[in-house]
C-alpha positions, -999 to 999 in steps of 0.1 A, spaced: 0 0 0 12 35 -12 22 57 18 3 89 26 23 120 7 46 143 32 24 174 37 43 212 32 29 239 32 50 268 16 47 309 19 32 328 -13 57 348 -31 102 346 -35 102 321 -6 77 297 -30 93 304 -61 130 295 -47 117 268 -28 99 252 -61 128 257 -78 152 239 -52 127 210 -52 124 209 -91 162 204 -94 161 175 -71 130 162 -94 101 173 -70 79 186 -100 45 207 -89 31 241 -97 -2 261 -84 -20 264 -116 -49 284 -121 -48 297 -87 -52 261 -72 -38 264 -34 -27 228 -36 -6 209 -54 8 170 -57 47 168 -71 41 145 -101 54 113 -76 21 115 -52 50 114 -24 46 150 -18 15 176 -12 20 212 -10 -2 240 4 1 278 -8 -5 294 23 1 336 34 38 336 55 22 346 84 -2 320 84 25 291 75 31 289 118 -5 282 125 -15 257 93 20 234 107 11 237 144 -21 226 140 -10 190 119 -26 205 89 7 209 70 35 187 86 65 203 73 70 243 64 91 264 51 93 296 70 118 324 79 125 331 118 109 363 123 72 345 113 85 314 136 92 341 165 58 363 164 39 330 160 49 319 199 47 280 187 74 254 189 89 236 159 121 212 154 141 231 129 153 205 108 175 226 79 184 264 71 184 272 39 209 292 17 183 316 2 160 340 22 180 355 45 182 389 51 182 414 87 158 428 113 166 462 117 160 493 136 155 522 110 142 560 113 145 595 91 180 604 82 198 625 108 169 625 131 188 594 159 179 613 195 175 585 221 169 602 253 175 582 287 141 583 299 115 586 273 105 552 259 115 542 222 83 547 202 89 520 174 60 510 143 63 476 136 45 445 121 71 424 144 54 432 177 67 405 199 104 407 186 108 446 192 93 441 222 113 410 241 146 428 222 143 458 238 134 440 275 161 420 271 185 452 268 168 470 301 154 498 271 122 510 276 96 506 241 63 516 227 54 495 197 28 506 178 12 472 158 11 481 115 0 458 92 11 479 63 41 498 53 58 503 82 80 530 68 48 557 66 53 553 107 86 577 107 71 594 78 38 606 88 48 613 124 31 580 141 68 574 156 104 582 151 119 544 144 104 514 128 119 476 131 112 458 100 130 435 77 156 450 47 175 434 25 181 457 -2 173 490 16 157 502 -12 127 510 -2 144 529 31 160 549 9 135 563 -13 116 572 20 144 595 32 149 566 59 182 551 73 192 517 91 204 529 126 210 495 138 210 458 130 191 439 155 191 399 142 200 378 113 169 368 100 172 329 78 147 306 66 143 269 81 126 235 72 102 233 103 80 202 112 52 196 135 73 175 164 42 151 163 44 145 130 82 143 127 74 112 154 51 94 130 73 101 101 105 107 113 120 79 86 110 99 57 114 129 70 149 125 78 157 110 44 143 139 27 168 165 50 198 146 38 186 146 -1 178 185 5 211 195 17 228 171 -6 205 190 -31 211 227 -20 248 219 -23 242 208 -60 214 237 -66 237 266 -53 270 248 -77 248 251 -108 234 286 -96 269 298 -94 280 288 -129 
């Protein structure tokens, strides 16, 4: 009898695309056609769900999706506990501290008053260095924050600093590497831990190969 597929469930956008692409060179063929949120790799051994980043956390934790691909800012702000079974080459980029160019005044009594969507990072980072913090919650584009006047600093994730940049905005300090991780439901690694284990050795023997090829 044909075992169950192994369950994923990947985030929408760059982290999909690179992670299809990883897979496809190690001959895990699938796609999202016609805005299907599922998919089966052309083996049946795999099934992958399309899911929103921050959502990936929830849809893993709750058995829906045994395995995830997710970067550690959405595994922080999520609360839950996963086994972090591989960190991937791509993805990475740095939570940082940003505000208007020139404008740094941190006085030693007032409380930083940061705009973030990463409430529970800025938060325990700033506890954990004795500074006091307001953290506004923003769903959107956190850089309007310093912009508009809601607040002087913003933590958010750049890679490029692009978009920093063209706001008149500045990184003022790095807080945390940010990478993204293979994480699995510890109840299901249990049940599965034979096939799961095999398919972390073929995906860093994989990576290895992907990133050679990548490079030429």
């Amino acid at each position: 009898m044909k075992e169950q597929p192994l369950l994923f469930a990947l985030p929408k956008g760059r982290l999909m695309e690179k992670s299809r692409d990883l897979l496809g060179s190690m001959g895990i063929d699938f796609s999202f056609d016609n805005r299907k949120l599922v998919a089966d790799d052309k083996s049946g051994n795999y099934r992958f769900f399309l899911v929103k980043n921050s959502d990936l956390p929830t849809y893993v934790n709750h058995g829906i999706a045994g395995l995830g691909v997710c970067g550690s800012d959405v595994i922080y702000e999520s609360g839950k506990d996963f086994y972090k079974l591989h960190t991937f080459s791509y993805g990475s980029t740095k939570m940082c501290l940003a505000g208007l160019k020139g404008s740094h005044n941190f006085g030693n009594d007032a409380a930083l008053k940061i705009s973030t969507k990463f409430t529970r990072f800025t938060r325990d980072y700033y506890h954990r260095h004795n500074t006091p913090v307001e953290v506004i919650k923003l769903n959107g584009s956190v850089e309007l924050g310093p912009v508009l006047g809601l607040s002087p600093y913003i933590v958010d994730l750049v890679e490029t600093g692009n978009t920093l940049r063209a706001n008149n905005l500045e990184i003022i300090k790095e807080l945390e590497d940010i990478r993204v991780h293979l994480i699995v439901n510890p109840a299901y690694y249990k049940l599965n831990y034979k096939r799961i284990n095999k398919f972390v050795d073929d995906i860093k023997t994989g990576e290895a190969k992907w990133n050679l090829e990548r490079r030429k």
